[in-house]
C-alpha positions as CSV (number, residue, x, y, z in Angstrom):
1,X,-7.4,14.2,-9.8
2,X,-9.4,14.4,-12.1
3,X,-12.7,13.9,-13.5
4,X,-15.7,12.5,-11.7
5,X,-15.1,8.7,-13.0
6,X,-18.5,6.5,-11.9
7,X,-18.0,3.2,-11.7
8,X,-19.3,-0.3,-11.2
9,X,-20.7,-3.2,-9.7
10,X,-18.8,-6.1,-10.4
11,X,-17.6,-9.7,-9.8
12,X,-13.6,-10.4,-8.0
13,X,-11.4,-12.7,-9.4
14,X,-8.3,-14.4,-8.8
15,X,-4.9,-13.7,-7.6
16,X,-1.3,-11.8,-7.9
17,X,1.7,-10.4,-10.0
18,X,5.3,-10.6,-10.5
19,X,8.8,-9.3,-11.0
20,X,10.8,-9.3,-14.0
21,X,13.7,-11.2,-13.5
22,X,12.1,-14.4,-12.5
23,X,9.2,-13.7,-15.9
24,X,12.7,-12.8,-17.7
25,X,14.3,-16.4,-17.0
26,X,10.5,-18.2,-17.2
27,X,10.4,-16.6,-20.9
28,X,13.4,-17.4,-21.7
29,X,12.8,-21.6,-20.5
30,X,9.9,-21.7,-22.0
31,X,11.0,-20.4,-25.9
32,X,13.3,-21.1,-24.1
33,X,0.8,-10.1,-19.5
34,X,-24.9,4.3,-13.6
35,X,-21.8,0.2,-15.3
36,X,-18.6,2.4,-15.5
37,X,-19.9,5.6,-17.0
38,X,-18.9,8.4,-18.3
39,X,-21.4,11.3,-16.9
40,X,-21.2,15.0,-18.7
41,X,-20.2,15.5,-15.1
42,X,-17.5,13.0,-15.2
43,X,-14.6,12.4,-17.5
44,X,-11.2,10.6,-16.3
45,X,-9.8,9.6,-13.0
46,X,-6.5,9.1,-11.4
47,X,-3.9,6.0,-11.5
48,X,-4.0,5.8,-7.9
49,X,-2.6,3.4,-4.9
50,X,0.6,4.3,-6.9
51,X,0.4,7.3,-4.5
52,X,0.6,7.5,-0.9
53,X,-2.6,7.6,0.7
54,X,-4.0,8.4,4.1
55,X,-5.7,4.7,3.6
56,X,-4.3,2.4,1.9
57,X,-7.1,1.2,-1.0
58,X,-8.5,-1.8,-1.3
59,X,-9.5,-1.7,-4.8
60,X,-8.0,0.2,-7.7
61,X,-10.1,1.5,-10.6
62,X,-8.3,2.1,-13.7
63,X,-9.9,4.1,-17.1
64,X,-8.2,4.7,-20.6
65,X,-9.1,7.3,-22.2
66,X,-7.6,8.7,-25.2
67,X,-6.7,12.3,-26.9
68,X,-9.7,13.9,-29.0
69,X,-7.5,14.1,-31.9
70,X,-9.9,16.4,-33.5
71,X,-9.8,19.3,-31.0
72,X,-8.0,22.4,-32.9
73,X,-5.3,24.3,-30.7
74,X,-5.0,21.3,-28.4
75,X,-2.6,23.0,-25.4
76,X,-1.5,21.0,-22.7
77,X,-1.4,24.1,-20.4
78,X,-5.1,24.7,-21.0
79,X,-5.7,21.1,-20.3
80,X,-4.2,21.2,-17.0
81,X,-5.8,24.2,-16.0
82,X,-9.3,23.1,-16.7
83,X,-8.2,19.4,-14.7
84,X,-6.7,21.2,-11.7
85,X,-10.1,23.1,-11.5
86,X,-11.9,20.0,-11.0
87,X,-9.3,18.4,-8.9
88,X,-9.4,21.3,-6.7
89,X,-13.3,21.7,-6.4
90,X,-14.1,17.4,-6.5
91,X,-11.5,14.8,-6.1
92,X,-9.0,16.7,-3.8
93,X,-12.5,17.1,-1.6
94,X,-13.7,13.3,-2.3
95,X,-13.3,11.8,0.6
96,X,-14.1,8.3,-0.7
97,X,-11.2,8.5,-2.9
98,X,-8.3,7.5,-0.6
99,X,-5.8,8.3,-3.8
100,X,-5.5,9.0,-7.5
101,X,-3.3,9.8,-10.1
102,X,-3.1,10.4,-14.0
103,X,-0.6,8.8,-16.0
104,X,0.1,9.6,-19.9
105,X,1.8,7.5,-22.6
106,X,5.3,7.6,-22.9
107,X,6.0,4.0,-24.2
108,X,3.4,2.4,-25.1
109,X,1.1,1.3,-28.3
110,X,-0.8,3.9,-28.0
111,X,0.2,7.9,-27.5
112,X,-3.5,9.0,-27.5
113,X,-3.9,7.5,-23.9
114,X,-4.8,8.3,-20.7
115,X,-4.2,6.0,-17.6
116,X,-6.9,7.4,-14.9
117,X,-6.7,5.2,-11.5
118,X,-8.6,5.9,-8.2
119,X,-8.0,3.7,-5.0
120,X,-10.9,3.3,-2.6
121,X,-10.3,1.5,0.9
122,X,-14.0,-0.4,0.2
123,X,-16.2,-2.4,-2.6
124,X,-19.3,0.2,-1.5
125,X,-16.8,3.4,-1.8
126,X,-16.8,3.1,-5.3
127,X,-20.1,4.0,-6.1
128,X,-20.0,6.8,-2.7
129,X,-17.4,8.4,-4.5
130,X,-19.1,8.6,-7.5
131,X,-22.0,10.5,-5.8
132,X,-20.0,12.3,-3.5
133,X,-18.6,13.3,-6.8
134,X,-21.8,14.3,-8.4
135,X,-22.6,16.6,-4.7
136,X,-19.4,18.2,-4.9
137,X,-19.4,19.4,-8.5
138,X,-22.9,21.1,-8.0
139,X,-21.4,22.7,-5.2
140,X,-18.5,24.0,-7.2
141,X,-21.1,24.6,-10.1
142,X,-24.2,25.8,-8.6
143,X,-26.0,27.2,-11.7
144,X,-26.4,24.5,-14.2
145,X,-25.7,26.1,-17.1
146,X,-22.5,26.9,-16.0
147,X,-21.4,23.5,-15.1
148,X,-22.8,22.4,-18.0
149,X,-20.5,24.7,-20.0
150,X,-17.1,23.3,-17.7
151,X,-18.1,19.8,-18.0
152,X,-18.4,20.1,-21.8
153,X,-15.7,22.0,-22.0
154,X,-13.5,19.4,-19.8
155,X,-14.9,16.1,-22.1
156,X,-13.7,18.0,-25.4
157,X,-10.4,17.0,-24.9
158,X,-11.2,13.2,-24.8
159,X,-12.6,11.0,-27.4
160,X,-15.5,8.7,-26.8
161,X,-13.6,6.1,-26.4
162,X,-12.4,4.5,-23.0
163,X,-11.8,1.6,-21.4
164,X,-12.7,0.5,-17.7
165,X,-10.8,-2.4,-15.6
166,X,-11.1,-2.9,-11.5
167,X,-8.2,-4.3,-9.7
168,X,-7.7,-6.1,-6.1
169,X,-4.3,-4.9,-4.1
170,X,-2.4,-6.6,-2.0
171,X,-0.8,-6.3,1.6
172,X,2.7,-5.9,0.1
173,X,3.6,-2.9,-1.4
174,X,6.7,-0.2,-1.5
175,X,4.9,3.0,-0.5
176,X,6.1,6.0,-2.2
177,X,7.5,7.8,1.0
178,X,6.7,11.6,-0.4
179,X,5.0,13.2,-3.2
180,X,7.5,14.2,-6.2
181,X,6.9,17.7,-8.1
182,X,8.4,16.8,-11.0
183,X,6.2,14.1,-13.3
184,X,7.6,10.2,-12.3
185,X,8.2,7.3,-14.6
186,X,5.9,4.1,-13.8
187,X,6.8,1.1,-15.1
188,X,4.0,-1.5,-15.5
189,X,4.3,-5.4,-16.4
190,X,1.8,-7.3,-16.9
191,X,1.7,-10.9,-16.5
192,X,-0.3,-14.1,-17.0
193,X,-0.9,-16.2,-14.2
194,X,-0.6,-19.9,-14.9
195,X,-2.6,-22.4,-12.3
196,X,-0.8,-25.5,-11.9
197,X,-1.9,-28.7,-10.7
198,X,-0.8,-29.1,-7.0
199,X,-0.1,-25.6,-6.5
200,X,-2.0,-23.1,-3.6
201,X,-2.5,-19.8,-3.1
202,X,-0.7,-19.7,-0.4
203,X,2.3,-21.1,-1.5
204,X,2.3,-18.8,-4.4
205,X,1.4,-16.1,-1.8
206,X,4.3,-16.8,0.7
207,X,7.1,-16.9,-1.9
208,X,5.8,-13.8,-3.2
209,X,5.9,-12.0,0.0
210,X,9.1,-13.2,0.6
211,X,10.8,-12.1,-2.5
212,X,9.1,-8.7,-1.8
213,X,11.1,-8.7,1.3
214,X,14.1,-10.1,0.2
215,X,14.2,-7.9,-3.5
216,X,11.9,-5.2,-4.2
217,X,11.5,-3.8,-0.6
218,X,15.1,-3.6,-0.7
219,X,16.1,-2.5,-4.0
220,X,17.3,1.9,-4.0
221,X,15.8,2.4,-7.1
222,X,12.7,1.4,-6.7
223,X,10.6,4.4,-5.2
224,X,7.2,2.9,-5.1
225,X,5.7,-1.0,-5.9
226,X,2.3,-1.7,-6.1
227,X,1.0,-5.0,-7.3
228,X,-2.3,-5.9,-8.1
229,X,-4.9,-8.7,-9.5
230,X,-7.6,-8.8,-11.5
231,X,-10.9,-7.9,-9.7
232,X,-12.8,-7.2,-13.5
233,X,-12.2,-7.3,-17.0
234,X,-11.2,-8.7,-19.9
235,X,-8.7,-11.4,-18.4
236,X,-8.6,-13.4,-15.4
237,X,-5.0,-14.2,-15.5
238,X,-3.9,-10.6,-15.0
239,X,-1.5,-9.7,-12.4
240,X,-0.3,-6.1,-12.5
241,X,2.6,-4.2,-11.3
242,X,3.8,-0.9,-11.1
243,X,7.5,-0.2,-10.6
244,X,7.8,4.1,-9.5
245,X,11.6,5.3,-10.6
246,X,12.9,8.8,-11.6
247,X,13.8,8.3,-14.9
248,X,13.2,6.2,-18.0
249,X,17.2,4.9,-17.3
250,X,16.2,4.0,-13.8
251,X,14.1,1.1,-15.4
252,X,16.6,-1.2,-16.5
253,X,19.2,0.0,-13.6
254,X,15.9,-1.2,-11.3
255,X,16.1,-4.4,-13.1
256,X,19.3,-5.2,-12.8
257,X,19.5,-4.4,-9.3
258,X,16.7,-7.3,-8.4
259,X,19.1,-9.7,-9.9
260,X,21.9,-8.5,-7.5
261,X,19.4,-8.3,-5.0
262,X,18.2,-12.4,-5.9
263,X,21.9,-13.5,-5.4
264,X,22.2,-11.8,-2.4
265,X,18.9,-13.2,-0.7
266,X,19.4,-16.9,-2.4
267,X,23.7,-17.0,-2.6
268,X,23.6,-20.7,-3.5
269,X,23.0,-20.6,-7.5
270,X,21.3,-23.9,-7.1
271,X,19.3,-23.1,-4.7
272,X,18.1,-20.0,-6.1
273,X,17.4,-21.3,-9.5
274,X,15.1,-23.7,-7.4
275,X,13.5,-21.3,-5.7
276,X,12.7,-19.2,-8.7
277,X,11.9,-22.4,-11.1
278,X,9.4,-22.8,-7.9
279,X,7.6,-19.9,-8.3
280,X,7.7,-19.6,-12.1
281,X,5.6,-22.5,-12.1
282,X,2.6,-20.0,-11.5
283,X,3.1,-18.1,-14.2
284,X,2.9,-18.6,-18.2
285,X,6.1,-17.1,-19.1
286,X,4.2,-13.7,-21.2
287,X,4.2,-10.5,-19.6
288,X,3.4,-7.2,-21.5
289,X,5.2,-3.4,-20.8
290,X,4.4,-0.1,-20.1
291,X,5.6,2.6,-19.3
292,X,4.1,6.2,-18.3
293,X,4.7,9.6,-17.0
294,X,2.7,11.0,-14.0
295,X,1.2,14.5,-14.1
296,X,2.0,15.8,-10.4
297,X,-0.6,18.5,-10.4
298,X,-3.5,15.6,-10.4
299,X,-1.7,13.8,-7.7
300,X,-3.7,12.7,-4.6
């Protein structure tokens, strides 16, 4: 997808995400979301497991980068051309990377950036994919000057800035069933988890597989779902999901069609405010959003 991303050695933390109408009602109760380097030979990488894979990963590394805001005669077409280049020659030939994908801003804090995610199936195939990655590109490049040149080229559309976080998947997850040519809107919430006294994992981990089931496995405008935990950096509590739709209007019809969806699976109001209030209890009540828009043409 693009850009030879080398990454990490690292420690794995805790556990799970979740879905917007039960963080919607919690929110409301409670007032009532080489270290990673960057080589010459590497820039950005893909937003990944939010693809279909041959494999599904394991482990999801995601990079922000941002926009050199200094380059003159910034073109988007020229961008993609040198990207495709190295996704046709490296990551399209990586066989360590089970799936990637790019993702740019389209709300968010931040227009400069650039949501790169890779999925590997192992721990160990993060680092073999960076050096496959490394092999590959002198194959594409044999003379050095020249791949000098492309690689310089390539990293002066980026700033020096980026950011680097690893996340855990889980077993659950709505698999996008075939690969769209037009760009694709991904929602993404983060949340906090909370760790109550008396709680489990697997409690936690049962409900949430069975409103998967019962909801978001179920819901027609929801293409793709992906959750994930933290695995490393900045905050433990993460829990990270990615809702695939069409269109920017397809998030809040996605929404509303999980509530629909909760009163269908739960029909007793009591009983379902229960069961939610249950699972709430595992969670703080903030969650964050995002939203981006997939490049296609970097889509493995």
């Amino acid at each position: 997808m693009i850009i030879i991303i080398n990454i990490f050695r690292i420690s794995l933390s805790f556990y799970l995400i979740f879905y917007y109408s039960l963080l919607n009602r919690k929110a409301m109760n409670t007032t009532k979301r080489h270290l990673f380097s960057v080589l010459i030979l590497s820039v950005l990488f893909a937003f990944s497991a939010y693809s279909q894979p041959q494999e599904r990963p394991e482990f999801i590394t995601v990079t922000t980068f941002h926009w050199n805001q200094d380059l003159q005669d910034f073109s988007m077409d020229a961008w993609k051309a040198v990207e495709k280049e190295y996704f046709d020659k490296v990551t399209s030939k990586n066989e360590f990377i089970v799936s990637s994908l790019v993702l740019l801003h389209f709300f968010t804090a931040d227009n400069t950036e650039i949501k790169l995610v890779s999925g590997y199936t192992s721990w160990e195939n993060i680092e073999k994919a960076s050096a496959r990655s490394d092999e590959l590109a002198k194959e594409a490049w044999p003379d050095k000057d020249q791949r000098t040149a492309f690689f310089n080229k390539q990293m002066s559309y980026y700033s020096n800035m980026h950011s680097d976080e690893i996340h855990s998947t889980y077993p659950f997850a709505k698999v996008l069933t075939e690969r769209s040519a037009e760009p694709q809107v991904y929602y993404v919430r983060i949340s906090h988890m909370d760790f109550p006294e008396g709680g489990t994992q697997k409690e936690i981990g049962d409900m949430m597989t069975d409103y998967f089931d019962k909801v978001i496995n179920n819901n027609t405008t929801i293409l793709g779902y992906f959750p994930n935990r933290h695995a490393w950096g900045s905050d433990r509590r993460d829990f990270i999901e990615a809702f695939v739709v069409k269109s920017l209007g397809d998030v809040e019809k996605a929404l509303k069609e999980n509530i629909e969806l909760e009163k269908a699976a739960w029909p007793d109001e009591t009983v379902r405010k229960a069961h939610l209030d249950k699972m709430g209890k595992y969670f703080t009540g903030f969650h964050a959003d995002y939203i981006y828009s997939s490049v296609p043409e970097f889509t493995k």
